[in-house]
Every structure is written in structure tokens, then in C-alpha cells.
C-alpha positions in Angstrom: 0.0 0.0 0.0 1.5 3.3 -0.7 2.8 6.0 2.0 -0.3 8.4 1.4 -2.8 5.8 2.7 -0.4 3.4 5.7 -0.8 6.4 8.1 -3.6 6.1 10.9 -5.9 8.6 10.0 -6.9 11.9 12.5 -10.1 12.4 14.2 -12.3 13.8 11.9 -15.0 16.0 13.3 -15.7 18.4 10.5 -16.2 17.6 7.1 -16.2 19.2 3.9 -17.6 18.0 0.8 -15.8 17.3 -2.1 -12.2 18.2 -0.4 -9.9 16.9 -3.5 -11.8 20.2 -5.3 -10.5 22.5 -2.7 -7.3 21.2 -2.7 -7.3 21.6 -6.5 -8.2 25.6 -6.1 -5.1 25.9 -3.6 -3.0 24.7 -6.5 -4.7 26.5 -9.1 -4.1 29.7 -7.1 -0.5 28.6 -6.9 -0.3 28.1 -10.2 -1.2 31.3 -11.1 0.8 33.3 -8.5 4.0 31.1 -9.9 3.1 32.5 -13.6 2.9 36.2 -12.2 5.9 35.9 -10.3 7.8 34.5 -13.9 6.1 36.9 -16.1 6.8 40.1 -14.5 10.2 40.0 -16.2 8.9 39.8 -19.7 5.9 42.2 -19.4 8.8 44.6 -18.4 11.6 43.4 -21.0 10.5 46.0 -23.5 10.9 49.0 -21.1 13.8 47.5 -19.3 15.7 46.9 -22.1 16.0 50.4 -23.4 17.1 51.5 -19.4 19.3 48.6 -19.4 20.2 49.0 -22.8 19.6 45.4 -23.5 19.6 43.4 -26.9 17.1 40.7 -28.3 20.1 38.1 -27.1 20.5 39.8 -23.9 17.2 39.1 -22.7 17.0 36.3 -24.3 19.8 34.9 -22.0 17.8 36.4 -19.1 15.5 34.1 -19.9 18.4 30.6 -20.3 19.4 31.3 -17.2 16.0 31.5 -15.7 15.3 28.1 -18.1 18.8 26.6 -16.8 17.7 26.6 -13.4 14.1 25.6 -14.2 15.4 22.5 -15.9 17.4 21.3 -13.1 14.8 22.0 -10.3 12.4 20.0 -12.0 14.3 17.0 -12.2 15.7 17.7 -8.6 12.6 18.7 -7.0 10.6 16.3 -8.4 12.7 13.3 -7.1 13.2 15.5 -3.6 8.8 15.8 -3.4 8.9 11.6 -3.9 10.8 11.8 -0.4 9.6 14.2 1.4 6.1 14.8 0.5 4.1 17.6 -1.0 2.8 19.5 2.0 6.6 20.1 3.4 8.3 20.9 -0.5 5.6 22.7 -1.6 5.9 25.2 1.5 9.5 25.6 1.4 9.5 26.1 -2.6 6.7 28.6 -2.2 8.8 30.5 0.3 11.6 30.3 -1.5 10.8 32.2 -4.5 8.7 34.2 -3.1 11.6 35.6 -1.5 13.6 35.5 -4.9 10.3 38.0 -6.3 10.8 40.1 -3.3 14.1 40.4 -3.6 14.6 41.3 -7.0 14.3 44.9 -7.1 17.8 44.8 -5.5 19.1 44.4 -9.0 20.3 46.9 -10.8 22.4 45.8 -14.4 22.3 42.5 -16.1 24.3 40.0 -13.9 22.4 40.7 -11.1 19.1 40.3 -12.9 20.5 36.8 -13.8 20.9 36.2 -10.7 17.5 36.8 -9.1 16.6 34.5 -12.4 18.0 31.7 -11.5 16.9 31.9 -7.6 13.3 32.3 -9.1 13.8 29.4 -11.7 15.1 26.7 -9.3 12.2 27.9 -6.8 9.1 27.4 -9.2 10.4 24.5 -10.3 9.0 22.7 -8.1 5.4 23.3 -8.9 4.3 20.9 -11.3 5.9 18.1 -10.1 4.6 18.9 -6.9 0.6 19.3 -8.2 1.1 16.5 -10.5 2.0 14.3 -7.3 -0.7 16.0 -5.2 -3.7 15.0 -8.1 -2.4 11.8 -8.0 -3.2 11.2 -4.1 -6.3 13.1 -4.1 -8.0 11.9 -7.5 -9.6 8.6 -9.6 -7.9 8.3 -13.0 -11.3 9.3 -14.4 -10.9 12.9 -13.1 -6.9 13.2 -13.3 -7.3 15.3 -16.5 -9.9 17.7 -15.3 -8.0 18.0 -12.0 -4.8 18.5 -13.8 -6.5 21.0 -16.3 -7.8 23.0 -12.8 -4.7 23.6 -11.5 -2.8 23.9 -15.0 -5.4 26.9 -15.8 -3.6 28.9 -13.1 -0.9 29.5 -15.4 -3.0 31.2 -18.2 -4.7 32.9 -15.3 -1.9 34.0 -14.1 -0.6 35.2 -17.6 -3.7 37.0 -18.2 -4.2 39.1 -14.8 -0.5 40.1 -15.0 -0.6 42.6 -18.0 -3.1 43.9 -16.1 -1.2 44.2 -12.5 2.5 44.5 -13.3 1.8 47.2 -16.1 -0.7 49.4 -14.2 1.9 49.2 -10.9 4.9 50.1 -13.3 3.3 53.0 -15.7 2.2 54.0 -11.7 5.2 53.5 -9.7 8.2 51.9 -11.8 10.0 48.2 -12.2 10.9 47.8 -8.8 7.5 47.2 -6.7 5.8 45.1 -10.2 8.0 42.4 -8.4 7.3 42.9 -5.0 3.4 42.6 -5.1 3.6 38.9 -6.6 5.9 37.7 -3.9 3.8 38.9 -1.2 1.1 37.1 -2.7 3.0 33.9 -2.5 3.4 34.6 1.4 -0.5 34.9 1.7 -1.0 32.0 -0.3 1.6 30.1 2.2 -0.5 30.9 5.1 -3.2 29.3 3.5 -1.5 26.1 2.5 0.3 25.3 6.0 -3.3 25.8 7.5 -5.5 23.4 5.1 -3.3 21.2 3.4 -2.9 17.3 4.7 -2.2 14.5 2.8 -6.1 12.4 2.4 -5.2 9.6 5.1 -4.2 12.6 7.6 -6.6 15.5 6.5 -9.3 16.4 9.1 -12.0 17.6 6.9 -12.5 14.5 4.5 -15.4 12.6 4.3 -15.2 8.9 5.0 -17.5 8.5 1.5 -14.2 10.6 -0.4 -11.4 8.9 2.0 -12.6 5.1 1.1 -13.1 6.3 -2.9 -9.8 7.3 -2.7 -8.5 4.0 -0.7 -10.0 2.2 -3.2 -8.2 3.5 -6.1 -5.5 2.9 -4.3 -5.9 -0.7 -4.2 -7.0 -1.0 -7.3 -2.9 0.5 -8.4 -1.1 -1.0 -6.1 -2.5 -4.2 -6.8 -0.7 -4.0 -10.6 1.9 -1.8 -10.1 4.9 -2.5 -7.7 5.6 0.1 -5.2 9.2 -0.6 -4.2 11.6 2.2 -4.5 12.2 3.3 -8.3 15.5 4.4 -9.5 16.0 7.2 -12.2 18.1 4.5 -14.7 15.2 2.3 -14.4 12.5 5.0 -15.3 14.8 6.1 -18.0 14.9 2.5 -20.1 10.7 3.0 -20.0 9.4 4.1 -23.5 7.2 5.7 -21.8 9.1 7.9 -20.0 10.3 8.9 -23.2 7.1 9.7 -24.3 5.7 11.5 -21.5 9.2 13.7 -21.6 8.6 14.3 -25.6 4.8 15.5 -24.4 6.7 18.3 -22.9 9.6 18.7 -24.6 8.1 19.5 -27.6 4.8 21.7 -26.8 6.4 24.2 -23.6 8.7 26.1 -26.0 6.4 27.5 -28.0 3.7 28.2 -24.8 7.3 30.2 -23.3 7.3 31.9 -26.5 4.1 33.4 -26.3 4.9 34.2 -22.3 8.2 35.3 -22.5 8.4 37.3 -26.2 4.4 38.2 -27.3 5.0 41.9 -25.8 8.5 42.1 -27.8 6.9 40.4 -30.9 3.9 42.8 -31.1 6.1 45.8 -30.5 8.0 44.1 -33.2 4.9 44.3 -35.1 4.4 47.9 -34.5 1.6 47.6 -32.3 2.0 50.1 -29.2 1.5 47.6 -26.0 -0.9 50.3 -25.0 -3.3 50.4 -27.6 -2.6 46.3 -27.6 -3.0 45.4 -24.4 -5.9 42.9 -25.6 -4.0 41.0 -27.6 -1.1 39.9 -24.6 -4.5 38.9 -22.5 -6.9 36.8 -25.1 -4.2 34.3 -25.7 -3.9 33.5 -22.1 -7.8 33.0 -21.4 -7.6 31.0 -24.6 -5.1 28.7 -23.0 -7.1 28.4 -19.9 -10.2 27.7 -21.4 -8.2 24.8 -23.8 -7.2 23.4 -20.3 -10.5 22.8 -19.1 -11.6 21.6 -22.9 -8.8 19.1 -22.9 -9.8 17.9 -19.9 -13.0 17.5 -20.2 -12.6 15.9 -23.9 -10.3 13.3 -22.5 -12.6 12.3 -19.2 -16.2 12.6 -22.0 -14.2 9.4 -24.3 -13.3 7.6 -21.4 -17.1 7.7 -20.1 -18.1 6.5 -23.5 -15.9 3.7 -23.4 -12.3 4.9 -24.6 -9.2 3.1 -23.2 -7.5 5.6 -21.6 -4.8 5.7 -23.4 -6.8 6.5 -26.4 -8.9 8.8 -24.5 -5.9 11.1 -23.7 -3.8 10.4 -27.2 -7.0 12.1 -29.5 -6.6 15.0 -27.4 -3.0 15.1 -27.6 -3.4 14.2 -31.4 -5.9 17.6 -31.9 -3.9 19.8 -30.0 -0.4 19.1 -31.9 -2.7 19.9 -35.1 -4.3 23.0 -33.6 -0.9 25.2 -32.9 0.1 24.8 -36.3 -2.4 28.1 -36.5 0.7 30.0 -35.5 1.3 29.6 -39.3 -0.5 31.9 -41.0 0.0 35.1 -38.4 3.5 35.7 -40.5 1.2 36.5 -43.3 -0.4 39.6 -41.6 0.3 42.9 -38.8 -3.6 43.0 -38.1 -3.8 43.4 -34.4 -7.4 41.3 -34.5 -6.3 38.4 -37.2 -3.0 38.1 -34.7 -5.0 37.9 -31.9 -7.8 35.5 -32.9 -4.5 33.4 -34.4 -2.6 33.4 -31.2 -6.1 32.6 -29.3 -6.7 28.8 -31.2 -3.3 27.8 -31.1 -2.9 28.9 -27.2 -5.8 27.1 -26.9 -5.0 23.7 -28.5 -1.8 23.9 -27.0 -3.3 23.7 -23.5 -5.4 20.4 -24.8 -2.2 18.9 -25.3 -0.2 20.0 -22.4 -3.2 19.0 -20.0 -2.6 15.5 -21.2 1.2 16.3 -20.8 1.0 17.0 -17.2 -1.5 14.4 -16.4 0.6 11.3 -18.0 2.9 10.7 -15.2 0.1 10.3 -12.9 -1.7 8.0 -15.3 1.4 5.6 -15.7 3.1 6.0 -12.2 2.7 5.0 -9.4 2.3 7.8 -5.8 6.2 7.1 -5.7 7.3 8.1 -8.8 4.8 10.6 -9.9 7.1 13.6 -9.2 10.1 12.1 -10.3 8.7 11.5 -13.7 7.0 14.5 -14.2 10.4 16.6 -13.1 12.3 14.9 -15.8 9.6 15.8 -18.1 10.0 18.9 -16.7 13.8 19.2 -17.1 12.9 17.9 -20.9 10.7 20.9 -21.3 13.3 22.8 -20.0 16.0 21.7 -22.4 14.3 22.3 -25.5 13.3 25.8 -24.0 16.4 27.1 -23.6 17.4 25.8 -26.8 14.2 27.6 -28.6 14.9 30.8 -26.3 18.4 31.1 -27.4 17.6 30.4 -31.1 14.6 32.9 -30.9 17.2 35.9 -29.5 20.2 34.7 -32.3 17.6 35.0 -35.0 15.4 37.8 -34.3 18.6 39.5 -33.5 19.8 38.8 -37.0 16.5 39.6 -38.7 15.8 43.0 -36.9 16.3 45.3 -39.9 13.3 43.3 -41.8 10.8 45.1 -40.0 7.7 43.5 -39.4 8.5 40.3 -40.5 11.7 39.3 -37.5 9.8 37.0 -35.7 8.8 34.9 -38.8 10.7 31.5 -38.7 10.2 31.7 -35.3 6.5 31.7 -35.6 6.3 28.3 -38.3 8.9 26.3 -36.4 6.4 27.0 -33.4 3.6 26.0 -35.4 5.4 22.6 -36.4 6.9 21.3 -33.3 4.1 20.5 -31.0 2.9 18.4 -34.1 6.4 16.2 -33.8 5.7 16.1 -30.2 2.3 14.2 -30.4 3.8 11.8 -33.2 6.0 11.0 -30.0 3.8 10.3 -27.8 1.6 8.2 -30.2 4.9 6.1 -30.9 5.9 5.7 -27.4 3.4 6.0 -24.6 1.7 2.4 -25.0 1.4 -0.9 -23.2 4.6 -2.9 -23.4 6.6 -5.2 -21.6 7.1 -3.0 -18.8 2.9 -2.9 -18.6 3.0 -6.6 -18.1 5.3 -6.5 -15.5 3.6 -4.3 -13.6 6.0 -1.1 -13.8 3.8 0.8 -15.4 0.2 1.4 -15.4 -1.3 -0.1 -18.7 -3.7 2.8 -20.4 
């Protein structure tokens, strides 16, 4: 039996129904706190890099280093929330870069921006291993997706208040406190956490109906998949594996794209950020609205009689399709065509990565949930810096054809989430491994 569901359970004298839901909002909220915190920097890039006197290639290595340290966290942190469980990480991550926001007005040239970078990076890392781990305790495979798709939503969320927040606080009161006020929101958040959150076994407010569901899945795993200690080498021999780090691999460049260069690529576009203000916030609800579509779509076939592993693989299958809509935005500087454009392909790309984040949990078992979605994690961060330092080299290059910089960019975005759900066709399936009982068949 795994660790979530050996301890004796508390006394439980006040319950609340439907707890895994709750505990879903605290990550969503979390979610979206982490993407404010992350996307403070590029909101700002356009005004910081004329007082910094920044390049394309400068930021763009701003960005690496924030991506180096992302990359490792995940991989780190994901092994480190396996041992130590998600109520303890998650508060000490939380605190960690919420500090690192705080701190960050300290800086004043480029090294020391790269600095607060990486502290941030290596901090947020820690989130989606950390959710992915948490769903898996708290939900039935049957609501995995929509779970995931909840607490995944934060990020789009998150993306779409910020223009909002950071912008009105800078045009108001400068750089420095755009920073501040996401850290301090991670603090509240904290106090919210260390106050509600318990693993089900231990929690006080579930419901013996939700606890025994929840036991039940649990038996229902453990009685096909062995929970002895997994090692990294042996996770890493797993097609699978493979396939759940391709999901990401190939899809999270293209959605840091859109985060981390959108306000440079409309300026680029010569649309004033004022005037297009819109256009940075649609794509974002767009994402979070794919979220909940994918899903939804995914838990719809499986009621109908899908396998699961069908069930999730159309919807990866539709979203690789729907980014290639990223295609035909080169053709045009309309702020509306642009917008609408960015909007699908956002939105498809959130189908697929909802699957993405939700596979681990799906093929894992509770003790190597984390671990599998940090190296998916680190994957996603691997081919992001490669895509971040490519999209600063070339737009670098291209900057005297105005209008028209971002263009190869744009198609090679369109294409690779495509490749990534060819991947995943090819390699997440029932194999040998399945049989053996090392990972979950779907």
C-alpha cells in the first residue's frame, strides 16, 4: 500500500464535501501566482531593455538562465517531493521564491538580474511536479485530467491578470514594486496552504465516503503496479518515460514563446502595448479555457468507453494539429487576425499539455509521480532554452526586416508540437514493462 494511505488517519470532526476540489483551487491559485511571479520580467523586457540598454540576445539569455535553473529544479525537485512529500516541498519552494520575487528589485544591471533568475527558476520548479503528485493522491484516474486541467489553468490565469497588475503598478510606480506585489502574494498564499493542506489519510475535513473512494483507487494501483523504490536509470529504459518527456519537450517552448516574447513580438509588429493590451490577455484566457476543454474531452471518451490511453492520445493528437495556426499570423500585422490566431493555437496547446502533465500520474505510481514528471519537466526545459536562445540569435539577425523578425520563429512553433504528439503516439503504449507491472497499462 502506498505512504499516502499506511498512516492512521486523524479524528475527523468536520467535514467538507468534495475536499480533493479544494485542494485543487489551492494549486490553481498557486499556479497562477507562480506565472505572475515568472512573467513580471517579460511584461517589463520592453521597457527595461531600453534602461538597461539590453539586446534581443541579452534578454534572451535572461531568460536561459531563468530556463537553466528551471530544468534542473524539475528534475531535482521532483525526485526530492517523492521523499519528502508535498505539503513540506511545496511550503519551502513557495517561500523560497517568493523571497527571490521580493528580492529582485535589489538588481540593478544584467548579472544581477541573472541572478535573481536563477533563484526564481530553481524555486518554481517545483510546482508541477509537486501538483502532479498532489492529483495523483487526491483523484480517480477518471478525473486526473480535469484535476490537472484546474490547477494547470492557473498559469493562463496568471498570464492574463499580470498585463493587467505589473503594467498598471509600473506605468504608476516603476520596475521595482511590479515584483514585489507577486511575492507577497505567494506569502499569503503560504499561510493558506500550512493551514488546510494534509495528505487524504491525515486531512481532518474529508469525508469517510471521499477517504474510502480514494482507498479504493489505491488498491486498485497497487494491486498491478509494484511500489518498491524506483530508481531514475530504471524510469529512464521506460518508452514511456520517453514519451511523457517528448509531451513536454516538444509543446512548452512554443507556450514560453508566447509568455516570454508576445510583448516584444507585437512591439516588433508595430503595435504600441498600450493600444494592444488585448492582444497579450486573449491568448492567455484561450489557454485556460483549452485546459478545461482538454480535460473534459479526455474524461467525455473515457465515459463512452475509450481506453484511456486512447482517451488522452486524441486529445494530444488535436492539439499538436491546432498550434500549427501559429502559421499563418507571418502573413499579416492586423492586431485582430493576430489575436484571434494566437487565441486557437494557445488554446490547442493547452489540450495537449493538459494531457502532458497528467501522463505521469496516469502511468506512475504515488512514488514516482514527481520524479517523472520533473524529468519531463527538465525535458521541457532543455528544448526551451534551446528555442529561447535560437529565438534571440535569430530575431537578433532579422531586426532590420521590419515587421517580419519573428517569422521562422513563428512556423517552427507552429510545427513542433505536431512532432511532439507523433512522440507520444509512438511511445506512450502498453509494453513489456505494462506486463510486468512497472507501469500502469492505459
Amino acid at each position: 500500500m502506498s505512504q499516502t494511505f499506511a498512516n492512521p488517519s486523524k479524528p475527523r470532526n468536520v467535514k467538507t464535501r468534495n475536499l480533493r476540489w479544494w485542494i485543487a483551487a489551492m494549486l490553481f491559485a498557486s499556479t497562477a501566482i507562480n506565472y505572475m511571479d515568472r512573467q513580471t520580467l517579460s511584461l517589463l523586457a520592453p521597457y527595461l531593455k531600453v534602461t538597461y540598454h539590453w539586446t534581443n540576445s541579452d534578454y534572451a539569455n535572461l531568460v536561459i538562465a531563468f530556463r537553466v535553473a528551471y530544468a534542473i529544479g524539475q528534475t531535482v525537485c521532483g525526485r526530492w517531493m517523492d521523499r519528502i512529500g508535498t505539503r513540506l516541498g511545496i511550503t519551502i519552494t513557495v517561500f523560497f521564491y517568493s523571497v527571490a520575487s521580493i528580492l529582485t528589485p535589489l538588481a540593478n544591471g544584467f548579472l544581477s538580474f541573472m541572478g535573481f533568475r536563477v533563484m526564481l527558476g530553481f524555486g518554481e520548479s517545483a510546482n508541477w511536479p509537486a501538483a502532479t503528485k498532489v492529483v495523483s493522491e487526491w483523484f480517480p484516474a477518471k478525473e486526473r485530467a480535469l484535476a490537472t486541467a484546474f490547477f494547470d489553468s492557473g498559469s493562463s490565469i496568471g498570464g492574463a491578470i499580470s498585463p493587467f497588475l505589473v503594467l498598471w503598478i509600473y506605468f504608476h510606480w516603476g520596475w521595482r514594486p511590479a515584483f514585489i506585489v507577486p511575492g507577497i502574494l505567494g506569502f499569503v498564499w503560504l499561510l493558506v496552504w500550512r493551514k488546510f493542506y494534509y495528505s487524504p489519510e491525515e486531512h481532518p475535513r474529508i469525508s469517510t465516503t471521499e477517504l474510502e473512494m480514494l482507498r479504493q483507487e489505491s488498491r486498485s494501483v497497487e494491486s498491478s503496479v509494484a511500489a518498491a523504490k524506483v530508481r531514475w536509470r530504471d524510469l529512464l529504459r521506460l518508452p514511456q518515460t520517453w514519451g511523457v518527456i517528448a509531451a513536454r519537450a516538444f509543446t512548452d517552448p512554443v507556450w514560453y514563446f508566447v509568455t516570454d516574447w508576445f510583448p516584444i513580438y507585437l512591439v516588433a509588429k508595430g503595435i504600441d502595448l498600450r493600444n494592444g493590451l488585448i492582444a497579450i490577455w486573449v491568448p492567455f484566457l484561450a489557454a485556460d479555457l483549452g485546459n478545461f476543454a482538454g480535460g473534459a474531452a479526455s474524461g467525455f471518451l473515457i465515459r463512452r468507453g475509450w481506453s484511456l490511453g486512447w482517451a488522452r492520445k486524441a486529445v494530444v493528437i488535436a492539439g499538436g494539429c491546432g498550434t500549427m495556426l501559429l502559421i499563418p499570423t507571418v502573413f499579416t500585422q492586423n492586431l485582430w487576425i493576430i489575436t484571434a490566431l494566437f487565441a486557437m493555437s494557445t488554446f490547442s496547446y493547452a489540450c495537449f499539455t493538459t494531457i502532458a502533465n497528467v501522463l505521469p500520474s496516469d502511468l506512475y505510481n504515488s512514488n514516482a509521480v514527481a520524479t517523472v514528471s520533473g524529468l519531463s519537466g527538465t525535458g521541457s526545459g532543455i528544448g526551451t532554452i534551446i528555442a529561447m536562445k535560437a529565438v534571440g540569435y535569430l530575431s537578433d539577425a532579422r531586426i532590420a526586416d521590419k515587421g517580419h523578425v519573428f517569422d521562422p520563429i513563428v512556423i517552427a512553433s507552429g510545427i513542433i508540437p505536431l512532432i511532439g504528439a507523433v512522440l507520444v503516439l509512438l511511445l506512450v503504449r502498453n509494453t513489456r514493462a505494462t506486463r510486468e507491472g512497472l507501469v500502469r497499462p492505459i
